[in-house]
C-alpha positions as CSV (number, residue, x, y, z in Angstrom):
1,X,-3.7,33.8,18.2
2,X,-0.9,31.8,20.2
3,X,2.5,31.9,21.1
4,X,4.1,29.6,23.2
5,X,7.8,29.4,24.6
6,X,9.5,26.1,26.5
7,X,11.1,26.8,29.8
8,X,12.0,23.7,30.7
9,X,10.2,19.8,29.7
10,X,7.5,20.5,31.8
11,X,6.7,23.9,31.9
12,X,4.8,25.8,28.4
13,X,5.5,29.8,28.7
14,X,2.7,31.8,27.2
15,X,3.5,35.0,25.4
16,X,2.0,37.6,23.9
17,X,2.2,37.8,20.0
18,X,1.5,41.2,19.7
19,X,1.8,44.6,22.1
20,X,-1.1,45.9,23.1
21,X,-2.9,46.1,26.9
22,X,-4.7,42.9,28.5
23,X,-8.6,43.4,27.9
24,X,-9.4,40.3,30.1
25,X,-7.6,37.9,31.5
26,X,-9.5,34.1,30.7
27,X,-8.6,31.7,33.2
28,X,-6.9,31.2,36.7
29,X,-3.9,29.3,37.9
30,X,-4.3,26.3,39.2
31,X,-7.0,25.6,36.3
32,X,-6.7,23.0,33.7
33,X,-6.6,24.5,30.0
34,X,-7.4,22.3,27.2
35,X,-5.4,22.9,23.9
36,X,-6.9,26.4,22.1
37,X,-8.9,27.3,25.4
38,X,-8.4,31.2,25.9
39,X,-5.7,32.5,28.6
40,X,-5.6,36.4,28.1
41,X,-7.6,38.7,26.0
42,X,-5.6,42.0,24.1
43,X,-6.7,45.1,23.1
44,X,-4.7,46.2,20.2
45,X,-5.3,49.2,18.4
46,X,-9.2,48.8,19.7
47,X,-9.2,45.2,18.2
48,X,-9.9,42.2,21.0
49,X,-6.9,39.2,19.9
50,X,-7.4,36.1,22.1
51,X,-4.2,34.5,22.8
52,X,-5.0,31.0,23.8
53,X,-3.0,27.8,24.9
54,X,-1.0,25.3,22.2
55,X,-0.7,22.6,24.6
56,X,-3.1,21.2,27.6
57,X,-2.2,20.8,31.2
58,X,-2.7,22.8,34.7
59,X,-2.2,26.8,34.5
60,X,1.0,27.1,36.7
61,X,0.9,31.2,37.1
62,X,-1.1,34.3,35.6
63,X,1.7,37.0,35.0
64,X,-0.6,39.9,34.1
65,X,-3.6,41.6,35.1
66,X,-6.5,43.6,33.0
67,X,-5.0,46.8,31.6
68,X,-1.3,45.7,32.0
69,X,0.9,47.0,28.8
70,X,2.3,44.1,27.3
71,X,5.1,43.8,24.8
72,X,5.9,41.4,22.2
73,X,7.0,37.8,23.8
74,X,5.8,39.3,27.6
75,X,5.2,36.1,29.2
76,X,1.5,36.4,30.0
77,X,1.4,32.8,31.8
78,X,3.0,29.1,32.3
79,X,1.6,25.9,31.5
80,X,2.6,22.9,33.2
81,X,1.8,20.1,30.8
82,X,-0.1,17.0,32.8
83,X,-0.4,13.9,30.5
84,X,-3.9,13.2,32.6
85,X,-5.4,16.7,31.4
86,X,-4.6,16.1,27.9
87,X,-6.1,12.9,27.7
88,X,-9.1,14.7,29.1
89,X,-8.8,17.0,26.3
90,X,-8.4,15.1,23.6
91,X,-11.5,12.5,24.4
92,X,-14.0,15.8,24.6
């Protein structure tokens, strides 16, 4: 499960699609994340939802941390989309 917010041309918010507290968190900034790669883990109501990217490029920030209470749309990290990483991505 995905959401994904623009902040600006460059920059790909992640947020959360559902409330619930962060099980795991996938990935670390400064990382490149291929399109449907896992950033964050939930645990909602005992249930383990993936949230993973919609776009590729380098993780800009983690906002969260495992066992932080999330809310609907809480921006869990940013995406900086890098035309070299997706053309990684999509050749793989």
């Amino acid at each position: 499960m995905s959401d994904t917010q623009h902040m600006d041309k460059n920059i790909v918010k992640v947020v959360s699609p559902l409330p619930g507290l962060v099980a795991r968190v996938a990935i670390n900034p400064g990382k490149e994340v291929c399109r449907g790669e896992e950033i964050v883990v939930l645990n909602v109501m005992k249930t383990e939802i993936p949230v993973v990217s919609e776009t590729s490029g380098i993780v800009k920030e983690i906002y969260v941390k495992e066992w932080d209470e999330v809310n609907i749309d809480t921006v869990l990290a940013t995406i900086e989309l890098n035309s070299d990483v997706n053309k990684r991505c999509s050749s793989q």
